[in-house]
C-alpha positions as CSV (number, residue, x, y, z in Angstrom):
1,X,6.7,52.4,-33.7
2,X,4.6,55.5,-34.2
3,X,8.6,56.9,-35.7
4,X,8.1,54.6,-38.5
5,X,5.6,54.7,-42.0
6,X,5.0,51.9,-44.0
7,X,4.9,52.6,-47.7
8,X,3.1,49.6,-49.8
9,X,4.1,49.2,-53.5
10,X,0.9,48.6,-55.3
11,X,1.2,50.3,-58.5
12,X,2.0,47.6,-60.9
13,X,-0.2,45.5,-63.1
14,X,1.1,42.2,-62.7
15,X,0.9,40.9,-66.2
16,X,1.8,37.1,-65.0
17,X,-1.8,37.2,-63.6
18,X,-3.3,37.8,-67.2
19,X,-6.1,39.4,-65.3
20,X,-7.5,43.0,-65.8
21,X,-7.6,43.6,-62.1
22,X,-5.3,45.1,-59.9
23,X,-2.7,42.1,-58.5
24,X,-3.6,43.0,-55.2
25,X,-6.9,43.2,-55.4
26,X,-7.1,39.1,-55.9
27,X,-8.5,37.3,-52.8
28,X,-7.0,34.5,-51.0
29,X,-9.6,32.9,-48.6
30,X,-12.1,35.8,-49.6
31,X,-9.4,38.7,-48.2
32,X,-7.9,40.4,-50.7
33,X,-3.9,39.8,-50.9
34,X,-3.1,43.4,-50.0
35,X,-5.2,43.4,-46.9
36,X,-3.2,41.0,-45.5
37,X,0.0,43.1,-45.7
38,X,-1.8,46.3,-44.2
39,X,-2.8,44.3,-41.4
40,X,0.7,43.1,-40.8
41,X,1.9,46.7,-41.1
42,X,-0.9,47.6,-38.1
43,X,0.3,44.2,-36.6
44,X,4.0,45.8,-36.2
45,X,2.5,49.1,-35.2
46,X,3.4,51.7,-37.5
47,X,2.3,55.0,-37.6
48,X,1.0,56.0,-41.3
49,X,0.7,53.3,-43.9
50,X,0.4,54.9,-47.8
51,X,-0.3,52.6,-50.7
52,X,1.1,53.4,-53.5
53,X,-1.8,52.6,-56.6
54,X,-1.0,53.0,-60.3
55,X,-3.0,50.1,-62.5
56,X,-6.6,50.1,-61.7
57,X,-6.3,52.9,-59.2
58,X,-9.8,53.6,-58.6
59,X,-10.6,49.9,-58.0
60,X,-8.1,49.9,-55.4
61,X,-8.8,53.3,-53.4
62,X,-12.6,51.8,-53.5
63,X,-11.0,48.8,-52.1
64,X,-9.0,50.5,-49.4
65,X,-11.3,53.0,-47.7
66,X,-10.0,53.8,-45.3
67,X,-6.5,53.5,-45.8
68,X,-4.1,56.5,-47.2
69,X,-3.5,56.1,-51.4
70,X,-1.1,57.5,-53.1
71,X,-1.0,57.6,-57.1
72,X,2.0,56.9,-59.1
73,X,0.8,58.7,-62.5
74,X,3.0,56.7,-64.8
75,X,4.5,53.0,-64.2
76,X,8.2,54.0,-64.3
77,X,9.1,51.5,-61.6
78,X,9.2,51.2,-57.8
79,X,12.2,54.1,-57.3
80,X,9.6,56.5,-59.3
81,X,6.7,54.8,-56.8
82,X,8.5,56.2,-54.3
83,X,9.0,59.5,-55.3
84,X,5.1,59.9,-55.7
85,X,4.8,59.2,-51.7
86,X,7.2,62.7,-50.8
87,X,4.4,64.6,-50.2
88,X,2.2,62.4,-48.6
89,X,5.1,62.0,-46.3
90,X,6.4,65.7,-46.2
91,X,8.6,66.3,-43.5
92,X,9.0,63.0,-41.9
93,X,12.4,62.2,-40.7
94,X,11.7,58.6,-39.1
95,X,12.2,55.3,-40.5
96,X,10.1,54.0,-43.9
97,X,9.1,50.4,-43.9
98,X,8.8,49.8,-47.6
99,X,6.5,46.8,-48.0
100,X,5.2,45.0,-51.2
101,X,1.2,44.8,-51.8
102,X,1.7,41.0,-53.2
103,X,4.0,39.8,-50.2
104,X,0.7,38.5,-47.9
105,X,2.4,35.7,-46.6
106,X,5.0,38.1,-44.9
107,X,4.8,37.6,-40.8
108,X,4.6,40.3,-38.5
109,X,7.8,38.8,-36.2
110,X,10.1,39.5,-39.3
111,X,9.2,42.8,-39.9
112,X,9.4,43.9,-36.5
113,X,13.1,41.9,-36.3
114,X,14.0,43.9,-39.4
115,X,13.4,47.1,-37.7
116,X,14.9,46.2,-35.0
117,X,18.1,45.0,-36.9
118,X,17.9,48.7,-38.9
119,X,17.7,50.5,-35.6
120,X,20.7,49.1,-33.6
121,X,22.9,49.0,-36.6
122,X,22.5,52.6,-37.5
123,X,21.9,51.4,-41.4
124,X,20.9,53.9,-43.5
125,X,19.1,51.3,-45.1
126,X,17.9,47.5,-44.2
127,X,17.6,44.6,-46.5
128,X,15.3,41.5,-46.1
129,X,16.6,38.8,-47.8
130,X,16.3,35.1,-48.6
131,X,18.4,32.4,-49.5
132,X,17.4,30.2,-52.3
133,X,17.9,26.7,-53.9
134,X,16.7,28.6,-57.7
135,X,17.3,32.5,-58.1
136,X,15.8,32.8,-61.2
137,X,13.5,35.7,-61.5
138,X,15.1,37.6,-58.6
139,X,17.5,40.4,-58.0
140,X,20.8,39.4,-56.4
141,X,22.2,41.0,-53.4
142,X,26.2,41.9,-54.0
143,X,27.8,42.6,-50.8
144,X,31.4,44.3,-50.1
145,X,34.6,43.2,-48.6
146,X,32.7,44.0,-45.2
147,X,29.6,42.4,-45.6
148,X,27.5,45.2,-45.9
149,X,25.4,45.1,-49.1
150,X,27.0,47.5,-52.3
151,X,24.0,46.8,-54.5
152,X,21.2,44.8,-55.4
153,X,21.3,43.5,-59.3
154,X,17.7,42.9,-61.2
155,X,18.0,39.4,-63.2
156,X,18.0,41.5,-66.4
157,X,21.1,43.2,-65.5
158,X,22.8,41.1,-63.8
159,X,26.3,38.7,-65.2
160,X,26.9,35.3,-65.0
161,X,28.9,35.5,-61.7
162,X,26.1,37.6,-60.4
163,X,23.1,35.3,-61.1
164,X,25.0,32.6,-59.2
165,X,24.4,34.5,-56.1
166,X,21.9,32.8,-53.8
167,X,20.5,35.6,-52.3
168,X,17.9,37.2,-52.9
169,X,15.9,40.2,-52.8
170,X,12.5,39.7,-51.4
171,X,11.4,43.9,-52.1
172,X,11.1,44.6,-48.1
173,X,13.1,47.5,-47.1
174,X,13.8,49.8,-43.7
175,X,14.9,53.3,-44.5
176,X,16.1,56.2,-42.8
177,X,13.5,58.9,-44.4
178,X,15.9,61.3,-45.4
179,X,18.6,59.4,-46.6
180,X,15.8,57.3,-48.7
181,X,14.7,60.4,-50.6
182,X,18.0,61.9,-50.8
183,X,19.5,58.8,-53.0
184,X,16.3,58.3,-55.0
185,X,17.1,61.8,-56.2
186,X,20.2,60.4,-57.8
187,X,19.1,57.3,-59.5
188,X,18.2,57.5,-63.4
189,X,16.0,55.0,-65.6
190,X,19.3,53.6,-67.7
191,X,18.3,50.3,-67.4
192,X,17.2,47.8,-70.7
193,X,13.5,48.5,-68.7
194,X,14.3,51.8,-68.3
195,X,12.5,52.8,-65.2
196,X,13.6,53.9,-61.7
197,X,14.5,51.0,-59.6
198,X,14.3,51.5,-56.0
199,X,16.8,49.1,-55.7
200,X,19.7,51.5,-57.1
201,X,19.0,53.9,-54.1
202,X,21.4,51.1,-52.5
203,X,24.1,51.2,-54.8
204,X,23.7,55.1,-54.4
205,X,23.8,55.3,-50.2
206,X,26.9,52.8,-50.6
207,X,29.0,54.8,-52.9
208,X,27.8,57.3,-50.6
209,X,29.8,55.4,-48.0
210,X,26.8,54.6,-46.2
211,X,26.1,51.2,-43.7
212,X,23.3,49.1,-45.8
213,X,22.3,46.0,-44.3
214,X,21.0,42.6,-45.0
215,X,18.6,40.6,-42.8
216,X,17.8,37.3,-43.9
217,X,14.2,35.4,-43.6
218,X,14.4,32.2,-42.2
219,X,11.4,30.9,-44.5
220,X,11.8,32.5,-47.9
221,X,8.3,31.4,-48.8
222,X,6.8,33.9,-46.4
223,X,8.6,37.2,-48.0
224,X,8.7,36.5,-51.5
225,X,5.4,37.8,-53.3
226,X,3.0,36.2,-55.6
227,X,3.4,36.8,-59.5
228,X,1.1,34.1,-60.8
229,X,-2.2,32.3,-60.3
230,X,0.1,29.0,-59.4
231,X,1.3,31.8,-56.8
232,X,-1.8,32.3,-55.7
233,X,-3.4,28.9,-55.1
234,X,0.1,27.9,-53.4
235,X,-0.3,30.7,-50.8
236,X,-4.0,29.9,-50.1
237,X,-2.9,26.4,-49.1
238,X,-0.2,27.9,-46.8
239,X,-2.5,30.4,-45.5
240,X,-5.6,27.9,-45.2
241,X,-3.3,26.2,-42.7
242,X,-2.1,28.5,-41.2
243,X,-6.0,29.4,-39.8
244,X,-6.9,25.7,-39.3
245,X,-4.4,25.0,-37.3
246,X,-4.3,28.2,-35.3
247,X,-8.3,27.8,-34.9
248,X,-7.0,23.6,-33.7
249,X,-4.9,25.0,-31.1
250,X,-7.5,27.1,-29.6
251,X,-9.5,24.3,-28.8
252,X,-11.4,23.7,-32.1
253,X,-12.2,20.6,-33.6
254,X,-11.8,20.2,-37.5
255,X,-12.1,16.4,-38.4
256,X,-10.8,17.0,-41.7
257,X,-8.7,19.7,-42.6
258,X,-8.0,18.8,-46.2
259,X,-11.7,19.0,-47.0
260,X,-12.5,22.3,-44.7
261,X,-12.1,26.2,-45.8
262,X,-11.8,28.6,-43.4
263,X,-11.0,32.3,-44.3
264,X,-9.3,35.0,-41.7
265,X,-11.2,37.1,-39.6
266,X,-13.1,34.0,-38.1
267,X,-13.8,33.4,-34.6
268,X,-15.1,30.1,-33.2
269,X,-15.0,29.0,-29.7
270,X,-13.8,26.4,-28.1
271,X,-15.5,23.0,-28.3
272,X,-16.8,23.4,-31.6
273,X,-16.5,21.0,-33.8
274,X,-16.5,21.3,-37.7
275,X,-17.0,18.7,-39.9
276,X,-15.6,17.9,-43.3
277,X,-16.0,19.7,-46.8
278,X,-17.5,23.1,-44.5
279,X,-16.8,26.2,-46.0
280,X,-16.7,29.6,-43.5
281,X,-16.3,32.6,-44.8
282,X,-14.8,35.9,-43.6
283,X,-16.4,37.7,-40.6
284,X,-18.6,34.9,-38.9
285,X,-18.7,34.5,-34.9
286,X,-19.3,30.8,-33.9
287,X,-19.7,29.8,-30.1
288,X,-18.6,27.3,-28.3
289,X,-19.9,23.4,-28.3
290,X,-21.5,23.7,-32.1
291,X,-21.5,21.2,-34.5
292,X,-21.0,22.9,-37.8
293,X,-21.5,20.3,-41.2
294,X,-20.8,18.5,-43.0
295,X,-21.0,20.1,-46.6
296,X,-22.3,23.4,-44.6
297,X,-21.9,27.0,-45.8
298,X,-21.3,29.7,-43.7
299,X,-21.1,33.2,-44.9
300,X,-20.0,36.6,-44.0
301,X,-22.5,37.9,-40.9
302,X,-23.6,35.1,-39.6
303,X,-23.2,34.4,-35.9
304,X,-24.2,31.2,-34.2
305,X,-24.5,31.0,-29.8
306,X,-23.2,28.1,-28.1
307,X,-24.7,24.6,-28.8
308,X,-26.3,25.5,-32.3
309,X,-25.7,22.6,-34.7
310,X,-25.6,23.2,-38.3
311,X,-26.1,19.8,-40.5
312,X,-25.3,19.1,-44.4
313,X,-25.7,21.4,-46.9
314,X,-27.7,24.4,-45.2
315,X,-26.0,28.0,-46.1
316,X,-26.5,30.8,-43.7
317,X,-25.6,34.6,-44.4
318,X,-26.1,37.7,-42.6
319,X,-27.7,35.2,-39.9
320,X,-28.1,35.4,-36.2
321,X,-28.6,32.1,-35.0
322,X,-29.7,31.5,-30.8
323,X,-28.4,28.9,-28.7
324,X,-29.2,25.2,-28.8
325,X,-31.1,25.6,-32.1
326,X,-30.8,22.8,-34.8
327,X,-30.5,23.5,-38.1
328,X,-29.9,20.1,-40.1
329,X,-30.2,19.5,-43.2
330,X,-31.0,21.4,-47.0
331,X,-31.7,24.7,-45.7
332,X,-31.0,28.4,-46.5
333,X,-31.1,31.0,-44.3
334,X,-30.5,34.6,-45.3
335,X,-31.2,38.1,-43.4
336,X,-32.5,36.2,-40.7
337,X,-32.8,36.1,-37.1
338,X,-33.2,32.8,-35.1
339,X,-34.2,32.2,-31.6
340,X,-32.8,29.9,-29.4
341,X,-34.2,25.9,-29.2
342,X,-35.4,26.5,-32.6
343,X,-35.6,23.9,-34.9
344,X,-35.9,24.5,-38.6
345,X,-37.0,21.5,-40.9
346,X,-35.3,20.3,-44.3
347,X,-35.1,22.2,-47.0
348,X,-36.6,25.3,-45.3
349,X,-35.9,28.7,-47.3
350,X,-35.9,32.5,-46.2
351,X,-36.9,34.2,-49.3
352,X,-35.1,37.2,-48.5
353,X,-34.9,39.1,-51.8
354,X,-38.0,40.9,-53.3
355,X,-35.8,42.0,-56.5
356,X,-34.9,45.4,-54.5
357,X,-33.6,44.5,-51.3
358,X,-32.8,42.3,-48.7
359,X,-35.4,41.8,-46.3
360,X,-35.4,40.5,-42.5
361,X,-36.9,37.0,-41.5
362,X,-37.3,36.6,-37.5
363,X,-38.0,33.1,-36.1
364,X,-38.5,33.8,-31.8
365,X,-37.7,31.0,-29.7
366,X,-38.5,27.7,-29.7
367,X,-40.1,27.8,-32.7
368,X,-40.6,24.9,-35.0
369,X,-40.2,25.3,-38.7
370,X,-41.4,21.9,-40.9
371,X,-39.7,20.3,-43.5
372,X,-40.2,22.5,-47.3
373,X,-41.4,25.6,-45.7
374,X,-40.7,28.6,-47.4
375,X,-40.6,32.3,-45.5
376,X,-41.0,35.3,-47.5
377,X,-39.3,38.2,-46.0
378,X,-40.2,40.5,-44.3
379,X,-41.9,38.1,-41.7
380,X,-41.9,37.1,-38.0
381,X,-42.8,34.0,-36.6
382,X,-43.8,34.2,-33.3
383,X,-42.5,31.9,-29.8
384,X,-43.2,28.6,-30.0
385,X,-45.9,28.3,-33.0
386,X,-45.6,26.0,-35.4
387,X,-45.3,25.7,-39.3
388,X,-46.3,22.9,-40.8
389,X,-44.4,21.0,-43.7
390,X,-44.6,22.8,-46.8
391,X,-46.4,25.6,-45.7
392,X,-45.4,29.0,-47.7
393,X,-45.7,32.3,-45.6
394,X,-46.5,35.0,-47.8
395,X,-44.6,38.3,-46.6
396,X,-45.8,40.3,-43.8
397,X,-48.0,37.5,-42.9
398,X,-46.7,37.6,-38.9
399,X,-47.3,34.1,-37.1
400,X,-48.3,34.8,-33.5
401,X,-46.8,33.7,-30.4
402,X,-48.0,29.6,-30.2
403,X,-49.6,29.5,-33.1
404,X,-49.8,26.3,-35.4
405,X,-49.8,27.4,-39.6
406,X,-50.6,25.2,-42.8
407,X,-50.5,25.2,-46.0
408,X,-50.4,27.3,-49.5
409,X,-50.8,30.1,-48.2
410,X,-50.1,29.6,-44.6
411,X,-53.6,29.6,-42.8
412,X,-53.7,29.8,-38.8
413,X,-55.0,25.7,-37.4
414,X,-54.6,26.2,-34.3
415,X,-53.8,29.3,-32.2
416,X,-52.9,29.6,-28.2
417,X,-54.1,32.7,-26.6
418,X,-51.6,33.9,-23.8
C-alpha cells in the first residue's frame, strides 16, 4: 500500500491524564501507546507515516527517532493538524490513513478492511465507526437518505435527536489526498471550541456531493482511544492478554496468567514454561524448555538459550545467559555474560555500576558461583573454577580457567593448571 500515508494525530495534551507528558508518550506494558499505532500503520504497509506533535513536541520527536514529525505550532484542533502535514506530504495524490496517536488498541485487520472498503467504493472519504450502548463523550455520525454519511457532530454541538445516535466516531479516517486538503481549505473554527475540526471536512465533501462512507468496527473497544488513566490500566489488561495468550498458543506455558506480565516485543520458545507473579520486559529472547520464576524479573536485553532455569526473585538485565545453566534463587545479574551449565548460588550479585558506567561481568562455562558472592565488574571468571560462598571479587581480579577462589577479597585455594 506504498499509494497510501498514514498521518498520526499526536498534537494534543490530553488534559484527562493530569500529567505533564505528552498522552502518547504513556507506556502500556513498557511500550509507549503511540508505538503501538506506528507499528500497526507498518503492520498494514503504508508508505510514509507523519506524526503530527504539538504539546511536548521535543519529548516526542526524542521519542520517535526515527519516524517523520510534523509540528502543529498552535493547538487549533485536528482540521488545523492536518493542515500542518501539506508539506510534508507535498504532492501526494494517494490515499491518507488518518490514525489517532491514543488509539493503540486499534488492529491491523481493520485498518486494512477500511482501506479496502475506501478503495472499491470510490469514497472520497471513509469512516470507522462504532456502535455503542453509551455515546457520551463522542461525536455522532448523521447519515443521509442514502446512507452515506452527511456529517459527523462533536457532543458539544450536537441536539438532543443528534446525541441519541448510537454511532460513533472512533477519529480513523481514509482520504483521497486531494479531496482531503481541498475541503479542509473550506472549514472555519465557528465552533463554542473554536478550532478547526477535521471532522467538518465531511460535512464539506458531502455538500460537495461527494460519496463519504462508514465502516463500522466490530469491537468498539479496539478503535476508540484512551483519555484517562482508568483508560489506560483498562487497555493494559486487554493488551496483557492479548500477549499471554498469543505467547500460550505458540506453545508456551504460563501457569498463571492473572499473576504474570509480559510486555510486546517478547519472544520465548516453545516449551518454556513461566511461572506465576514473573515480570518480562520489552526486548528479551527466551529459548525453548526454560523454566522462568516464580517472582522472577526479566528485563530488557536479556537472552536466555534453551534449558536455562530462572528461580524466585533473581532479576536479570542486559544478560546473556548459556544453555542448561541454573539460576535459582535471590540473585541479580546485570551487564553480564553467562556460560552454559553454570550455576550461580543465592543471592549472588554483579556489581555492575562503578558510579560512571556499566561494566561487563563474564562467567565461562560450567562455572560455579557460591551462595552471597558478590562480582565487581569488570571481571571474568574463568571455565569451570569455583567461587566460594561469600567470596567478593574485587574488579579486574580475573579467575582463571579451574580455579577454586575464597574469601574477602577473593584469594586463589586451589588452582588447576591446563
Amino acid at each position: 500500500m506504498k499509494d497510501t500515508a498514514a498521518v498520526i494525530l499526536a498534537a494534543g495534551r490530553g488534559t484527562r491524564m493530569k500529567s505533564e507528558i505528552p498522552k502518547v508518550l504513556h507506556p502500556i506494558l513498557g511500550k509507549p501507546m503511540i508505538e503501538y499505532v506506528i507499528d500497526t500503520a507498518k503492520e498494514v504497509g503504508v508508505g510514509d507515516i507523519i506524526v503530527v506533535a504539538g504539546f511536548g513536541k521535543e519529548l516526542l520527536k526524542d521519542a520517535l527517532k526515527g519516524t517523520k514529525v510534523v509540528i502543529q505550532k498552535e493547538l487549533l484542533g485536528s482540521g488545523d493538524a492536518m493542515n500542518a502535514v501539506r508539506p510534508a506530504l507535498g504532492r501526494f495524490g494517494g490515499d491518507v490513513l488518518v490514525m489517532c496517536g491514543d488509539a493503540p488498541l486499534l488492529e491491523r485487520d481493520t485498518l486494512k478492511n477500511l482501506i479496502k472498503r475506501h478503495r472499491a467504493s470510490q469514497a472520497s472519504a471513509t469512516v470507522l465507526t462504532a456502535n455503542v450502548n453509551n455515546p457520551t463523550g463522542y461525536g455522532r455520525i448523521v447519515k443521509d437518505s442514502r446512507g452515506f454519511v452527511a456529517k459527523i457532530v462533536e457532543e458539544l454541538e450536537a441536539d438532543i435527536t443528534q446525541k441519541c445516535i448510537s454511532e460513533i466516531n472512533t477519529g480513523t479516517y481514509c482520504f483521497k489526498a486531494k479531496e482531503l486538503f481541498g475541503a479542509l481549505d473550506e472549514i472555519k473554527p465557528d465552533n463554542k471550541k473554536k478550532e478547526y475540526f477535521l471532522t467538518d471536512a465531511i460535512a464539506v465533501l458531502h455538500k460537495r456531493g461527494k460519496r463519504v462512507e462508514a465502516v463500522a468496527v466490530e469491537d468498539a473497544d479496539t478503535a476508540i482511544g484512551i483519555n484517562s488513566r482508568r483508560d489506560l490500566a483498562e487497555a493494559t489488561k486487554i493488551l496483557k492478554e492479548k500477549i499471554l495468550n498469543s505467547l500460550m498458543d505458540s506453545g508456551v506455558t504460563i501457569i498463571d496468567p492473572s499473576t504474570t506480565l509480559i510486555s510486546p516485543d517478547v519472544r520465548i520458545a516453545r516449551d518454556t514454561v513461566i511461572y506465576p507473579n514473573t515480570i518480562i520486559e520489552r526486548g528479551v529472547d527466551i529459548g525453548g524448555y526454560c523454566r522462568i520464576g516464580p517472582f522472577a524479573r526479566i528485563r530488557s536485553g536479556v537472552r536466555l538459550d534453551d534449558m536455562v532455569e530462572i528461580g524466585n526473585f533473581v532479576e536479570l538485565v542486559r544478560t546473556r545467559v548459556g544453555s542448561r545453566t541454573k539460576i535459582k534463587h535471590h540473585a541479580y545479574l546485570g551487564d553480564a555474560a553467562v556460560g552454559a551449565d553454570v550455576n550461580i548460588g543465592a543471592g549472588t550479585i554483579t556489581a555492575n555500576f562503578d558510579g560512571k558506567k556499566k561494566n561487563k561481568t563474564i562467567i565461562e562455562d560450567g562455572a560455579a558461583i557460591g551462595v552471597g558472592s558478590i562480582l565487581i565488574a569488570p571481571v571474568e571468571v574463568g571455565a569451570g573454577s569455583t567461587v566460594g560462598a561469600g567470596c567478593v571479587v574485587p574488579k579486574g581480579r580475573n579467575i582463571p580457567r579451574g580455579a577454586t577462589v575464597v574469601g574477602v577479597p577473593a584469594r586463589i585455594l586451589k588452582k588447576v593448571h591446563s
